[in-house]
Structure formats: C-alpha cells, structure tokens
N, C-alpha and C positions, 0 to 999 in steps of 0.2 A: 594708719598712723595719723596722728591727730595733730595740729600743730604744734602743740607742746610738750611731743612726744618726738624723739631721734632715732634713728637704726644706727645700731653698732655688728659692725661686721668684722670676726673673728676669726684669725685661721688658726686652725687646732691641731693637735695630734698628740694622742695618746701614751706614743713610747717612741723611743726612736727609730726602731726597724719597721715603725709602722708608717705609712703613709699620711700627709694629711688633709683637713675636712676642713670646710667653710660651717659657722654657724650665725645667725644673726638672734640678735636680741633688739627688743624694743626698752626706750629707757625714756619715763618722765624726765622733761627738762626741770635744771636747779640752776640759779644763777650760781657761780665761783666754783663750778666743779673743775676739776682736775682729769686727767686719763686712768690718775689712780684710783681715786675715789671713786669714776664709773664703774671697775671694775671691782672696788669692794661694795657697789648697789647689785650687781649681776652676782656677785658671791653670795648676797643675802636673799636676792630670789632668783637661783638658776635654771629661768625657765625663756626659752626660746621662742621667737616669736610668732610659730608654729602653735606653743603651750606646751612641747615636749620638756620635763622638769630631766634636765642634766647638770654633771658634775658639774662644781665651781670652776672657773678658770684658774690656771696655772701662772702664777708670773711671778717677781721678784721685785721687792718693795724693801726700802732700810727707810733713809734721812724723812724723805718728802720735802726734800730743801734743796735739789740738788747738791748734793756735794758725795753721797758713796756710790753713786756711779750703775746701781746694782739695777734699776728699772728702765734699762736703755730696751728700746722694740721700733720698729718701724711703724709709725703713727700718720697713715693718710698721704705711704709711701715715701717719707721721709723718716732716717733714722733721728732719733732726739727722745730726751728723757719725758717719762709718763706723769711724773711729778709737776714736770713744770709747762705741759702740753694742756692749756686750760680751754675744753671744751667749747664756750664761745666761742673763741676764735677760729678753733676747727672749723668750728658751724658755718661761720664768717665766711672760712672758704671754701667749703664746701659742703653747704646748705643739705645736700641728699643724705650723710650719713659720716661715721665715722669707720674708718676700717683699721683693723691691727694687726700688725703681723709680727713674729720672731725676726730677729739679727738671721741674714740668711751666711754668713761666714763664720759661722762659730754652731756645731753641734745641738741640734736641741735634745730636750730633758722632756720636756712636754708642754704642751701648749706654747705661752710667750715667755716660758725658761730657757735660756741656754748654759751651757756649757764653757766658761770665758776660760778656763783652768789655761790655754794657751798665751792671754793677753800676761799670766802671773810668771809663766813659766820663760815669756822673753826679758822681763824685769831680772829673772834669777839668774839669766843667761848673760846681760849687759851688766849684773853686777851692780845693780842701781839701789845701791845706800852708801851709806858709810861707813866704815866699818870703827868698832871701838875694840879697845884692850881688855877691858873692864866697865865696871858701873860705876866705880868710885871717882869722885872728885877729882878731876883731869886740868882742874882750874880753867882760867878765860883760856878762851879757843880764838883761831887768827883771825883778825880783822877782816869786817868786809867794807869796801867806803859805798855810799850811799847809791853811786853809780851802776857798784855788781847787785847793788840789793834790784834797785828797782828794774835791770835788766835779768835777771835769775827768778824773781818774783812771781812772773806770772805763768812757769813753767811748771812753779810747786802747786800749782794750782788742778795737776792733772788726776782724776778720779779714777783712770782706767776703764772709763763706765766702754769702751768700746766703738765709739759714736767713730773715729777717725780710722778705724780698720774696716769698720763696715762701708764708709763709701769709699776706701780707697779700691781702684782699679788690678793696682798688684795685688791685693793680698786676698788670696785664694781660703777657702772653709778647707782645712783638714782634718780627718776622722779618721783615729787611730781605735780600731778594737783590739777587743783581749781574745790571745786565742784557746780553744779547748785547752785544760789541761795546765796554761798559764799561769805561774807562781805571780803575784800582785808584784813583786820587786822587778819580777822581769820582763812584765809589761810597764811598770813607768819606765826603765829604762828604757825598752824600745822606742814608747812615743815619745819621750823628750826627747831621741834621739831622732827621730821624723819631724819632729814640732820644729828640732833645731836647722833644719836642712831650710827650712822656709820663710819667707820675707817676717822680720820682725813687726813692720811697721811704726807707726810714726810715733805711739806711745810710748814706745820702751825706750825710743831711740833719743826722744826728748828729755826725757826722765837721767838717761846715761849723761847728756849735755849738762843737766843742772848736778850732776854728782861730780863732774870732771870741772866743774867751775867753782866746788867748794873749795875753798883753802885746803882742810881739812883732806878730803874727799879727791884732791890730786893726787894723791900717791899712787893710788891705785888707776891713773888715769889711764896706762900704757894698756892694762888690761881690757878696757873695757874697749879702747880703739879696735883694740885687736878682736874681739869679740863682733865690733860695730862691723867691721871689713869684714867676717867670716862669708861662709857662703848662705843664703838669705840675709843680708846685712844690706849694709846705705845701697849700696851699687845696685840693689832692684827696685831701689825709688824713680818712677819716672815722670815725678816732677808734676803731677796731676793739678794737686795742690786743692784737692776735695776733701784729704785733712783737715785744713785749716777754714776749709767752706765751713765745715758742718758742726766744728768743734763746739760745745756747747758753756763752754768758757773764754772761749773767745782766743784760745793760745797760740801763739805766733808761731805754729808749727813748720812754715818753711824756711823761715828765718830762723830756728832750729838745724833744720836741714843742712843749710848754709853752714854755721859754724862745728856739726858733725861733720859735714865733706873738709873743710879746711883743716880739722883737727886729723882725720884722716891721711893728707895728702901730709901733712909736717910728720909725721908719725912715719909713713915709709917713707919717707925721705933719709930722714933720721937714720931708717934701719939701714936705708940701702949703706950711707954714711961711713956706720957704725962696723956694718958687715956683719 
C-alpha cells in the first residue's frame, strides 16, 4: 500500500441465511471523498486487494445530504451516515484503514443492506401522523405560538435512518421468517405481531411526541399513549441516553423521553380517574 493509497475493510454476506466474510480493497486517496462515493470507486473496479474481481458491494444510498436516512452502517465502529462520514477524517483517526460494517439490529439483505421494515412498522404502531378527512381545503389549521414551533422543531427533524436503535442498549435485532407453505398475509401478520411485542425505541416514540403536540394531531393523543405504554413501549427505556449520543441530528431524544413518561403517567391517571 502506497502512501496515497487506503484499505477499506468490508464485512460482507451474500444472503441472509448465509454467514459473513471480511474483504479488503485498496483505494487511491481523493481529497473530499465521502463513505459513499468510496463505495461507488469499489463499484466501478470490484477488485480486491488480493486482485480477486468480485461483486460490487451492496448498500443503500438516496439524498447524499443527510436527510433520507437510508445509508446508515457502522463506519470504523461507530454507527453514522455514509453520506456525511468524509474519508479525511476517517483517515485522521485512524490512519491504518477504513472499516464497514452493517446496522447489527436490523436483518441484513446483503452486504451493508439491511432490513429497517421494523423502524416503519413502530411509526404505524404509535400512529405517528396526522390524520385528515379529506384533501380538500380544510381552511387555516390551529395556531401554533412560536414557543411550540421552536420546541417541536427539531423533533421533525427525524429521518428514521436508525442510528438511535442501533446504539441503544435495549433494543434487541428481531428476525421473523416466513414459514413453508405461508400465505404473504399471514406472515405480516405474524411478524408485526412479534415486531409489536418488542422495545419500540426512541425513533418512533419521539416521532408520537411531535404528533401528540400538534393542535391538530391531539385528538388522537389518547391512542397513541396507549400504544406508547403497550408491552415493548417507554417502560423498556433504561435511560442509557446513547440515542441522543449518536443521533445524527442532534435530536433531543431524552428530553423526548421525559415528556412521553409525563404524558404517560397523566394518561393513567386519568384512566384510573375515569374508571
């Protein structure tokens, strides 16, 4: 390897019942590369630093701007997007090489693909929009003062890209297959119904906070508490607070936390109340 030259060290795999493999590449240094764009230089010569010519790597690229969430991997043991993990730097701190691996809590697909279909399906579960009547002209909608703007603001800020379930501590990879024989309908049913048993995490659960704070969006607030309480809900937060470390938005995910736990404890109070 030559000075102007990097090893990129890649873990691989095929398919998912299959095991995976380490491969390294050598890559000419460019100033202002990116994790992505190293990987579209290794797309255009897939050959290993051996000289064995293999498949292109696997991965998952939208914006290149941060913001669709979709190129989250762990990049030199830290999870954080590919897009905005600028090679330099890497270098900077760790001069030997660059390594990449998959989200190890979410399914992989192959190579540094995975499987997030779980982070969408707690979104569906906490009920996180708003919901409308129609598309037609509903005229001005209720006031927010400036106050709820710039406290809810940077909550809408969240891409789903995963970065806050993969370092949190609770929340466990689940892997639901399909069995012999299985109709498509009655395997999603089953796994949402496994996916629903288990810790939502801090995405969806912040996500439910900025819907229960819309004017709009409280009506439906009762449900979503109740949802928030289920079983994998707040109460298997333990408060780590590696969410909020690694967030790559900078989202005030325990202070989050905080006004889902209060909005909770009012909630069964209420019920208890009510009867």
């Amino acid at each position: 390897m030559s000075p102007t030259s990097f090893a990129v060290r890649i873990e691989r795999q095929n398919h998912p019942s299959q095991p995976p493999y380490w491969q390294t590449f050598l890559l000419d240094h460019e100033p202002g590369l990116n994790v992505t764009s190293l990987l579209q230089r290794i797309a255009a010569n897939p050959t290993t630093a051996d000289g064995v010519r293999v498949a292109p790597i696997a991965y998952d690229s939208g914006c290149l701007e941060e913001v669709c969430g979709s190129c989250t991997m762990r990049i030199n043991g830290k999870v954080r997007q590919a897009c905005s993990a600028l090679v330099d730097q890497l270098l900077t701190e760790n001069p030997t090489g660059i390594e990449l691996r998959p989200m190890s809590k979410f399914p992989v697909v192959r190579d540094l693909c995975v499987d997030r279909y779980r982070v969408f399906r707690a979104l569906e579960k906490l009920q996180c929009w708003v919901p409308v009547d129609g598309y037609y002209d509903l005229g001005a909608g209720p006031r927010q003062s400036p106050a709820q703007q710039e406290q809810n603001y940077p909550l809408s800020q969240c891409m789903s890209c995963g970065c806050c379930l993969e370092a949190c501590p609770q929340y466990q990879e689940v892997t639901v297959y399909r069995l012999d024989g299985e109709s498509a309908e009655a395997y999603e049913e089953r796994r949402d119904a496994e996916l629903d048993r288990h810790f939502i995490g801090a995405a969806a659960m912040s996500q439910a906070v900025l819907m229960n704070a819309n004017p709009t969006g409280q009506s439906h607030a009762p449900q979503r508490v109740e949802a928030m309480i289920a079983p994998g809900g707040i109460q298997n937060c333990g408060n780590a607070g590696n969410c909020q470390a690694v967030c790559p938005k900078e989202i005030p995910l325990m202070h989050s936390w905080g006004r889902a736990n209060r909005a909770a404890t009012l909630h069964s109070i209420k019920k208890l109340f009510d009867g």
